[in-house]
C-alpha positions in Angstrom: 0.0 0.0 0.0 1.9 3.4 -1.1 1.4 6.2 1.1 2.4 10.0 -0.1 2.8 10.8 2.9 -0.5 12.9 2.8 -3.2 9.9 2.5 -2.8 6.1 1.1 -4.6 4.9 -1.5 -7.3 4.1 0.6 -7.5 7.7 2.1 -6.0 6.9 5.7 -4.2 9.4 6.6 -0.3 9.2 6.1 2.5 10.0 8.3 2.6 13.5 7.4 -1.0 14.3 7.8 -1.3 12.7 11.1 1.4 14.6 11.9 -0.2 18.0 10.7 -3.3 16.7 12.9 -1.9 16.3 16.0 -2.8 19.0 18.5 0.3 20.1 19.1 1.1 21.1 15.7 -2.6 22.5 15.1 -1.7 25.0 17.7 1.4 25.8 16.0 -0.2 26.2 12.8 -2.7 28.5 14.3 0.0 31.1 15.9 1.5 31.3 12.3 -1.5 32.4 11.2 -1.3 35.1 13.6 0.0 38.7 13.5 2.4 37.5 16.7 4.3 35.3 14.8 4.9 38.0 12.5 6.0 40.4 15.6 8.5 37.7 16.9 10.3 37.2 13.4 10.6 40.9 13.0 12.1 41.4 16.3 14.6 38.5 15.4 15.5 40.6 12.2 16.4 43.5 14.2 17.7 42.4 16.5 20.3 40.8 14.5 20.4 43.4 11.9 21.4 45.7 14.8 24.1 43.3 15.8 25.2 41.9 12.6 24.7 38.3 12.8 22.6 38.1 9.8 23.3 34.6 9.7 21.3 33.3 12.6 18.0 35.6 11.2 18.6 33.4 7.6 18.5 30.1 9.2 15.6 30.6 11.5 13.8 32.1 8.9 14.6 29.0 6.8 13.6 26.3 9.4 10.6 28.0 9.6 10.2 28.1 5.9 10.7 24.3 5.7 8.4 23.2 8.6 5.5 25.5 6.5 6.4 23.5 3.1 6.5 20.0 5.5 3.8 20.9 7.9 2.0 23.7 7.6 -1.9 24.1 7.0 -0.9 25.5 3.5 1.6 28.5 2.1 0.8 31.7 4.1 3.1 31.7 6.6 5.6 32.6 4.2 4.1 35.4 2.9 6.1 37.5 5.6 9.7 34.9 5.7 9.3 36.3 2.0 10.0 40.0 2.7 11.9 39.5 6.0 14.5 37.7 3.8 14.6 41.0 1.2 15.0 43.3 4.2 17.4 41.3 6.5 21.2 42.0 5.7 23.0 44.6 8.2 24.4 47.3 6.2 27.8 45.1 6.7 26.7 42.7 4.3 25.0 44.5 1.5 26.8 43.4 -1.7 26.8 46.0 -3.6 28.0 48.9 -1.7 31.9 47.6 -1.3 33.4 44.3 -1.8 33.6 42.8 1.5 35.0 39.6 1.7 33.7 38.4 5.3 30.1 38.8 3.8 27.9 35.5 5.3 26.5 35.5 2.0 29.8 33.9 1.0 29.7 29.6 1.4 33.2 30.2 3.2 31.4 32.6 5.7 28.6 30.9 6.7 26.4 30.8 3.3 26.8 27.2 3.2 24.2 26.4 5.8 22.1 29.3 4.2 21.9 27.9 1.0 22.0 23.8 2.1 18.8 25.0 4.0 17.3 26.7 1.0 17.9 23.5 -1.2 16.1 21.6 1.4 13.1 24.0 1.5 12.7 24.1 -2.1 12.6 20.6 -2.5 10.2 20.3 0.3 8.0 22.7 -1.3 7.9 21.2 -4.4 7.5 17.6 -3.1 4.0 19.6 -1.3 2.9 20.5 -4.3 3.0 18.0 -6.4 1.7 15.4 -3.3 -0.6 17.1 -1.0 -4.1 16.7 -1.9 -5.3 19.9 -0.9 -3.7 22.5 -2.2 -1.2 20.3 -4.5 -1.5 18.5 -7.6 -4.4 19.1 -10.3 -5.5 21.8 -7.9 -2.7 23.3 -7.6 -2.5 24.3 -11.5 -6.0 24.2 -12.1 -6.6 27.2 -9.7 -8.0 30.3 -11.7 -5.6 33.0 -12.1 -6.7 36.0 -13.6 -3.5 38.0 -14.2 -1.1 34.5 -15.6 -1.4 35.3 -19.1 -0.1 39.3 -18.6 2.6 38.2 -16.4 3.9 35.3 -18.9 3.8 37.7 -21.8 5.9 40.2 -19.7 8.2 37.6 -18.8 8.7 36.4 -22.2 9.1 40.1 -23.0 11.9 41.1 -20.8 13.5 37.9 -21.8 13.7 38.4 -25.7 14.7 42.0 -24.9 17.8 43.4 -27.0 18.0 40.6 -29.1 19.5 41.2 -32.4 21.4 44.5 -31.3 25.1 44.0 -31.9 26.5 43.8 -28.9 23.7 40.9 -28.0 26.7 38.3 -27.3 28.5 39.9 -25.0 25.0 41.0 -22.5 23.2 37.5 -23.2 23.9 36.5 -19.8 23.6 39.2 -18.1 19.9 40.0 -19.7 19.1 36.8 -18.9 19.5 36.4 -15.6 18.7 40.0 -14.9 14.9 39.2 -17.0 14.6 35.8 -15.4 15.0 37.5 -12.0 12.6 40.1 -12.9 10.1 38.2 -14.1 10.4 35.4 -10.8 9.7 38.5 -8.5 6.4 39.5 -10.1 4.9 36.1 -11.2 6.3 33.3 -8.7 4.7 34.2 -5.5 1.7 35.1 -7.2 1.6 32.1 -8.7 2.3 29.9 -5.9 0.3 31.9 -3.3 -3.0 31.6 -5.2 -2.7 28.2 -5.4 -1.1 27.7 -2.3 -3.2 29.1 0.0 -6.7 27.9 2.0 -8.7 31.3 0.7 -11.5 30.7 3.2 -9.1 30.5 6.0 -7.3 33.9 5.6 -8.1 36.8 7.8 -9.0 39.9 5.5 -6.4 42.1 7.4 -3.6 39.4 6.7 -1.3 41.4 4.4 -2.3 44.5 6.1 0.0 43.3 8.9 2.6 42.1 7.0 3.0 45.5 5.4 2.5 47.4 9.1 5.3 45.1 10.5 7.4 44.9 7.3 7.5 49.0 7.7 8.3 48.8 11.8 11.4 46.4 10.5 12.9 49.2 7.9 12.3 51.6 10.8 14.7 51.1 13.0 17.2 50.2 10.3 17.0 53.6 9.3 17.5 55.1 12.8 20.2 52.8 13.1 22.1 55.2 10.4 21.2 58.0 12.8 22.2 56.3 15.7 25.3 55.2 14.5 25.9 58.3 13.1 26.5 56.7 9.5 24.6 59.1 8.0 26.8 62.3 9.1 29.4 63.8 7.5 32.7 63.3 9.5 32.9 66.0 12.3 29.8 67.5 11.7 26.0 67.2 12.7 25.1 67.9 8.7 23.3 64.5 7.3 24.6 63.2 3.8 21.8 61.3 2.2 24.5 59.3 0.0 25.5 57.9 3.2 22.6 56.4 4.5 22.2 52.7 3.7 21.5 49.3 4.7 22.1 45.6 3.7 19.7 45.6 1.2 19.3 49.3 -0.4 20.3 53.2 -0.2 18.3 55.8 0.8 15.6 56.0 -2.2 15.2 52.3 -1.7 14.2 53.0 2.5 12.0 55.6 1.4 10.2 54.1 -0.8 9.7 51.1 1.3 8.4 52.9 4.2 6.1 55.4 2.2 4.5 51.8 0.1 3.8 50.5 4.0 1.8 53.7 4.8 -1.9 52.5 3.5 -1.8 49.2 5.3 -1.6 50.5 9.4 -4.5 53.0 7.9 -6.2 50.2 7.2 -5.9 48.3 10.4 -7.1 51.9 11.8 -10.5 52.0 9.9 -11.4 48.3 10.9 -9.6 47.8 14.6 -11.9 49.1 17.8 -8.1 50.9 19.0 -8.1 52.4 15.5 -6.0 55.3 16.9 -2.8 53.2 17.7 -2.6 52.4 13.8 -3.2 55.9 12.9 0.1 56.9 15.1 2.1 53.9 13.6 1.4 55.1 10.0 2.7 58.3 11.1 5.4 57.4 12.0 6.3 56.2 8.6 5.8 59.6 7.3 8.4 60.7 9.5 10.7 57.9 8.8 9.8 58.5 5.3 11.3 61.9 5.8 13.9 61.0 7.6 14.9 59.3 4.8 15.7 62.2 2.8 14.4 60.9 -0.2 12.6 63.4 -2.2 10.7 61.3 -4.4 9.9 59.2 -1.3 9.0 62.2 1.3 6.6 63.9 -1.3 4.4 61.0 -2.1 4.5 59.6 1.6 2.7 63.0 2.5 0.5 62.3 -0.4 -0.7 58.9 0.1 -1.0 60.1 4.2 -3.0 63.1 3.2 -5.7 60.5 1.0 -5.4 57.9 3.9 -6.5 60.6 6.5 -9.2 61.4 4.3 -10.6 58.0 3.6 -10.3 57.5 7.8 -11.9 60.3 8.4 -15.3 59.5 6.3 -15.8 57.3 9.3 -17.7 59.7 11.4 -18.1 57.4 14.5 -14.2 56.9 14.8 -13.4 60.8 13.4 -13.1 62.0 16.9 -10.5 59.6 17.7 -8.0 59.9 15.1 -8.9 63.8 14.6 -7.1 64.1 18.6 -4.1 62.0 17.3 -3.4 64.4 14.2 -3.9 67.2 16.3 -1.6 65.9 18.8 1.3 64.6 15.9 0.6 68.7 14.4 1.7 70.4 17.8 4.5 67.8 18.7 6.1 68.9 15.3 5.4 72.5 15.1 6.6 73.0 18.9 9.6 70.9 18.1 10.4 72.6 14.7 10.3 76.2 16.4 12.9 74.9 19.1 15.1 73.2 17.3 14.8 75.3 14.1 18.5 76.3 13.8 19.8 72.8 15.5 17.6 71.0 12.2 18.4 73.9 9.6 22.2 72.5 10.6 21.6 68.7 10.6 19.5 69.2 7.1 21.6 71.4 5.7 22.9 69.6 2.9 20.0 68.0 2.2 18.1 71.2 1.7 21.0 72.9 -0.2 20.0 69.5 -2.8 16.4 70.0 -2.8 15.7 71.7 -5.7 18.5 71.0 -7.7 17.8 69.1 -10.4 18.8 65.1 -10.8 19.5 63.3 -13.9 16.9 61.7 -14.3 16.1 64.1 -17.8 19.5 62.9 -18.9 18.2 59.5 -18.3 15.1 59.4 -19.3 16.5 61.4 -23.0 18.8 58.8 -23.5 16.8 56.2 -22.7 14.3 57.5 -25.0 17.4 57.4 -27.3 17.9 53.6 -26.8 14.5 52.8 -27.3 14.4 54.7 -31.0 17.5 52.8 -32.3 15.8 49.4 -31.2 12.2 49.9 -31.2 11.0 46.7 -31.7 12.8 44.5 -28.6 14.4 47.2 -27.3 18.6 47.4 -26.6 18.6 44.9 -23.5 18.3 45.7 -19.9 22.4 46.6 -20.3 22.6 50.0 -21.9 24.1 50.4 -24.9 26.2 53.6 -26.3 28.2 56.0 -24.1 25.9 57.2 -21.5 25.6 55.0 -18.5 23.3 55.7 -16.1 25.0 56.5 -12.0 24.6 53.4 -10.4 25.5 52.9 -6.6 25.8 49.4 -7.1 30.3 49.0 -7.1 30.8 45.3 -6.6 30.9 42.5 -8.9 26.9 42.1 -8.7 26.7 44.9 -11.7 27.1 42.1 -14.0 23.8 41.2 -13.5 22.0 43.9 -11.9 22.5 46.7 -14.7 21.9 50.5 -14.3 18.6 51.5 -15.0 16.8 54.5 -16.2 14.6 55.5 -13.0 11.1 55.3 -15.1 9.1 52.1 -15.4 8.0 53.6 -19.4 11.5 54.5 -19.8 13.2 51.1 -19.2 10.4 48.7 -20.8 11.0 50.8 -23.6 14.4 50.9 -24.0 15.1 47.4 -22.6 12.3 45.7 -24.5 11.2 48.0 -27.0 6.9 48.1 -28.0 7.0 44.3 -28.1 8.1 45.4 -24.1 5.4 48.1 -23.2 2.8 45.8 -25.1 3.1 43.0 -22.3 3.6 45.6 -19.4 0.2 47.3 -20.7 -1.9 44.0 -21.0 -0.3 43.3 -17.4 -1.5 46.5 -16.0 -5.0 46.4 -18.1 -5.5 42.9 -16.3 -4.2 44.4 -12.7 -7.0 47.7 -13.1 -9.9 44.5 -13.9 -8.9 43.2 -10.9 -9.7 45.8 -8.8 -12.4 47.0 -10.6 -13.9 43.8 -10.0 -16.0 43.4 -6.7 -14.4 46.2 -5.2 -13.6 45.9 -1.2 -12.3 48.3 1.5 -9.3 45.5 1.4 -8.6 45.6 -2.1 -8.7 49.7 -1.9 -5.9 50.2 0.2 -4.0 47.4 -1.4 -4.6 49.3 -4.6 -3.1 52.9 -2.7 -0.3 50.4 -2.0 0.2 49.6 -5.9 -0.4 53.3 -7.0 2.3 54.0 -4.5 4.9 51.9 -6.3 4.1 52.8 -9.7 4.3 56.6 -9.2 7.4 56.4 -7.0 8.8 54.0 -9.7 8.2 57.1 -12.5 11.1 58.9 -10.6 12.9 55.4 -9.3 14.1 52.0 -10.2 11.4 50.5 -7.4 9.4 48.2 -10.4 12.4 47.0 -11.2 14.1 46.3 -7.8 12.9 42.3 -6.0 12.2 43.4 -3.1 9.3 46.4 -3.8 7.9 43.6 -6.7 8.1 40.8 -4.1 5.4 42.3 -2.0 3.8 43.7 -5.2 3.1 40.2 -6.7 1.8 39.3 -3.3 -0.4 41.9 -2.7 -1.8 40.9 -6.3 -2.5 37.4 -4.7 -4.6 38.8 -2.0 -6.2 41.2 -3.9 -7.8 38.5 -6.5 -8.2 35.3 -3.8 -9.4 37.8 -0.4 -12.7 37.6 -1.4 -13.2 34.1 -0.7 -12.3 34.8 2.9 -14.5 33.7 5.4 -12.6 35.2 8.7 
């Protein structure tokens, strides 16, 4: 009698699933389901960010990753192990801001046992869904997927990009991984979570917390640079935004993060009885949003706050509440701007002296432009061609596969993939506005915020192009079109 270690062939339970029903692992299941597990793994991450030992965040998250794929009721548990991988490396580690040969992420270092663990996950995950009869198998593919055929066509878009252009030979690899990495981050998790996932099971505020906590993560990791005073230039109390980094981006890249998290504590605050906690949380953001001194980042934080407050505010049995909280943020700032006003005119003083100078983005976006004419049909590859290179902080090895981009999501389909390019990233986006024009919710609203977020910061910015930003993007897609079979 074969057993799959689901259920025989005469549907007794196997090992596995008597396993998974065994009260001590239902009660396990059930506090990964909960906002607390969340709150435990993102104290891990900073704690060890804080203290460097990046390597002990990587293998817990990875045990935990492989007990889901083994154990687990289905797949959402990892929805959060997903981004607090993206967002774990100290600033020690990040690979491309020096070459720094004690980096965990080396097998010598450590990365062994980070990468031995993630060959045992995947093949635990696969082995899942190809075996378990409830969310594996013919269920698994057969699951309806409204945004597949966009996302395939985009992928097969970014792949063909450049070809035929005469220097093709000598980017092939590097396209290729770079466009096989691009696609994986938006069509992988959406893929898997859709099918992955018990719907019916899922609380409706589920992703809401995992963008609340991701935010409170990138928080501190940001103070950290002030703490540590990182961020200053030598001798002085002036803050140089160029200096300000972490293991996994610069300053743009914290911004943005922080200012995408902003809808989803508002979120919490129009549906949680304590509605006025969120509303502090999410402005807190703002002010790590600021704090980030990323101009692109500050500007549509304040924005997306300003529509969030209004939305809350509609609620007129909770407007007294959260009316108090702004009032009390306004008068905390405006008493502590008027005392501190020349000791912050000092720290900022670079930073402001920048402000309205103007970037390069016109040169970048004009000779982007430029790329796209002389190869309009697949474009001239995600590697630039002809003499203007786009600034890229990037100054390790890793920029032979993670090229300099053009800072505009129209910009770089175009020029990397030409019309054959912008043709798959508009049915993509046509398919993503059906979506949420579909059976509109108050969850699928502030999800959408959260996706308007990233595509106007990514007009100024490489976010739609970074893994990390699309990571939770292609999540936040799965939620969006399987939420509404929630039952909690």
């Amino acid at each position: 009698m074969r057993s799959s270690g689901f259920h025989n062939s005469t549907g007794v339970p196997g090992p596995i699933q008597r396993i998974r029903n065994s009260q001590a692992v239902a009660s396990l299941n059930d506090f990964l389901r909960r906002p607390a597990y969340m709150i435990v793994l993102a104290v891990l991450t900073v704690i060890c960010y804080l203290h460097e030992i990046d390597l002990i965040s990587y293998t817990v998250f990875l045990l935990v990753a492989i007990y889901v794929a083994v154990f687990g009721d289905d797949l959402l548990p990892l929805v959060p192990l997903f981004m607090f991988c993206y967002i774990a490396p100290s600033h020690n580690n990040n690979p491309g801001s020096r070459w720094n040969p004690e980096s965990i992420f080396y097998p010598r270092n450590g990365g062994y046992v980070i990468y031995t663990l993630l060959a045992i996950f995947v093949a635990c995950l696969v082995i899942r869904l190809i075996r378990d009869p409830e969310i594996g198998g013919r269920r698994f593919v057969r699951t309806k997927r409204s945004l597949t055929s966009g996302m395939l066509f985009l992928g097969a878009a970014y792949l063909i990009g450049g070809f035929g252009i005469p220097e093709y030979a000598d980017v092939f690899v590097g396209h290729t991984v770079f466009a096989l990495a691009q696609f994986a981050s938006v069509f992988l998790l959406y893929y898997l979570l859709t099918g992955g996932v018990k719907w019916d099971r899922v609380p409706k505020d589920y992703i809401a917390w995992v963008g609340l906590i991701v935010g409170f993560v990138v928080l501190p990791q940001l103070l950290e640079n002030y703490l540590s005073g990182r961020v200053f230039l030598p001798g002085t109390h002036t803050i140089d935004r160029e200096r300000m980094f972490t293991g996994w981006g610069m300053h743009n890249n914290i911004g943005g993060m922080l200012a995408m998290m902003i809808p989803f504590p508002f979120y919490l605050a129009s549906r949680k009885e304590r509605g006025w906690i969120y509303t502090v949380l999410a402005t807190l953001l703002l002010v790590g949003a600021v704090l980030s001194c990323s101009r692109t980042s500050m500007i549509v934080a304040a924005m997306t706050y300003s529509v969030c407050v209004w939305l809350l505010l509609r609620d007129k049995q909770r407007r007294k509440q959260h009316l108090r909280v702004f009032q009390i943020f306004g008068a905390i700032i405006l008493v502590f701007a008027v005392v501190f006003f020349r000791k912050l005119l000092d720290v900022f003083d670079l930073f402001l002296d920048e402000l309205f100078q103007i970037s390069q983005r016109d040169n970048l976006f004009e000779y982007g432009m430029k790329q796209f004419f002389q190869h309009p049909i697949l474009g001239g590859s995600f590697f630039p061609q002809g003499e203007y290179v786009p600034w890229t902080w990037i100054s390790s090895g890793l920029g032979d596969f993670l090229p300099p981009r053009w800072h505009n999501t129209v910009v770089q389909v175009l020029a990397s993939c030409g019309m054959v390019g912008m043709a798959a990233y508009s049915l993509h986006r046509l398919q993503t506005i059906r979506l949420f024009t579909k059976r509109p919710s108050v969850e699928k609203q502030y999800i959408v915020i959260y996706i308007c977020i990233l595509l106007v910061l990514s007009l100024f910015d490489c976010h739609f192009f970074n893994v990390g930003p699309v990571l939770f993007y292609s999540m936040a897609l799965a939620f969006a079109e399987k939420l509404e079979e929630s039952k909690l």
